[in-house]
C-alpha positions in Angstrom: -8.2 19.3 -4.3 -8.8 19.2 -0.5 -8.2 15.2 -1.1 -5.0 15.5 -2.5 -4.1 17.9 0.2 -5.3 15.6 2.7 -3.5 12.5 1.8 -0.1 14.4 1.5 -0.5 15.8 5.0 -0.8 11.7 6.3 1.9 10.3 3.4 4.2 13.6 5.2 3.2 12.8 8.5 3.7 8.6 8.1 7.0 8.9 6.4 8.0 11.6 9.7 6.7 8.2 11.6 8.5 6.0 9.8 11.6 7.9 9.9 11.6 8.3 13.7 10.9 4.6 14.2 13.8 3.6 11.7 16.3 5.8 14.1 14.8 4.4 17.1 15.5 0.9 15.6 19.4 2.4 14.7 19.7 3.8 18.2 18.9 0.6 19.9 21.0 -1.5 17.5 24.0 0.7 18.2 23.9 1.1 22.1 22.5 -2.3 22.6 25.4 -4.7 24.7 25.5 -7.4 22.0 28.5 -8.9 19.8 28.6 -6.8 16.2 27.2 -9.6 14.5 23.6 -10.3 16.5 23.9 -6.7 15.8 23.9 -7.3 12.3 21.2 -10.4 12.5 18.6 -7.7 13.9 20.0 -5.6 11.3 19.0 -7.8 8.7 15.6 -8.9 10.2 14.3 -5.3 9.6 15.5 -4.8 6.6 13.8 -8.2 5.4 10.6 -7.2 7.5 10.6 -3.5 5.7 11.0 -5.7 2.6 8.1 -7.4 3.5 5.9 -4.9 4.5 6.4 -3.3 1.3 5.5 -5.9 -0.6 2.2 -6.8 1.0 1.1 -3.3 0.4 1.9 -3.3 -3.0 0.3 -6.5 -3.8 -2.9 -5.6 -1.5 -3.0 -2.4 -3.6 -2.6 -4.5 -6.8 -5.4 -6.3 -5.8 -7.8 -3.6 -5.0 -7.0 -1.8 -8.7 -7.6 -5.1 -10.2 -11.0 -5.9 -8.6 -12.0 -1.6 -9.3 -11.2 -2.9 -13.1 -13.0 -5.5 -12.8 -16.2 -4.1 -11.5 -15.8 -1.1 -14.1 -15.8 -3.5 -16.6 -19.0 -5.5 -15.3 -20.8 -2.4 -14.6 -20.1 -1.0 -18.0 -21.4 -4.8 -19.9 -24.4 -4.5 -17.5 -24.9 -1.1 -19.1 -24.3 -2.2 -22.7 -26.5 -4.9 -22.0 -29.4 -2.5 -20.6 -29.1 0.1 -23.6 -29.5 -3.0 -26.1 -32.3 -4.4 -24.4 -34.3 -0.7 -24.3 -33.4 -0.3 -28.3 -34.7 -3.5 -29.0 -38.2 -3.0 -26.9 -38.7 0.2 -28.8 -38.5 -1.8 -31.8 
């Protein structure tokens, strides 16, 4: 309980941080001295860069769930193997 508690304080808290530095980026864009369309280009670059950022999470968080699987699924053979090896000494 406290855990989940925890985490939604900092995903709260992040997406506060995020927000701010999205409007930051939206300020400067807007009253920087620049034609409309460099404007855009650095428009553009964060949205590709958020699009980026998003993706290496997701796949770095792919990766971690897929390497917990796999070490369930070791741990739990390494079991198996154990309980068949004590049955068959008692034999």
């Amino acid at each position: 309980m406290f855990n989940n508690e925890s985490n939604s304080i900092y995903l709260i808290f992040n997406g506060i941080g995020v927000l701010f530095a999205y409007g930051m980026l939206a300020g400067s864009i807007y009253y920087a001295p620049v034609d409309f369309s460099t404007k855009g280009y650095w428009a553009m670059g964060i949205g590709l860069l958020t699009l980026a950022l998003v993706n290496v999470v997701k796949y770095r968080l792919d990766d971690r769930i897929s390497e917990d699987r796999i070490s369930k699924l070791e741990a739990a053979k390494a079991e198996n193997i154990l309980a068949e090896y004590v049955v068959e000494k008692d034999k």
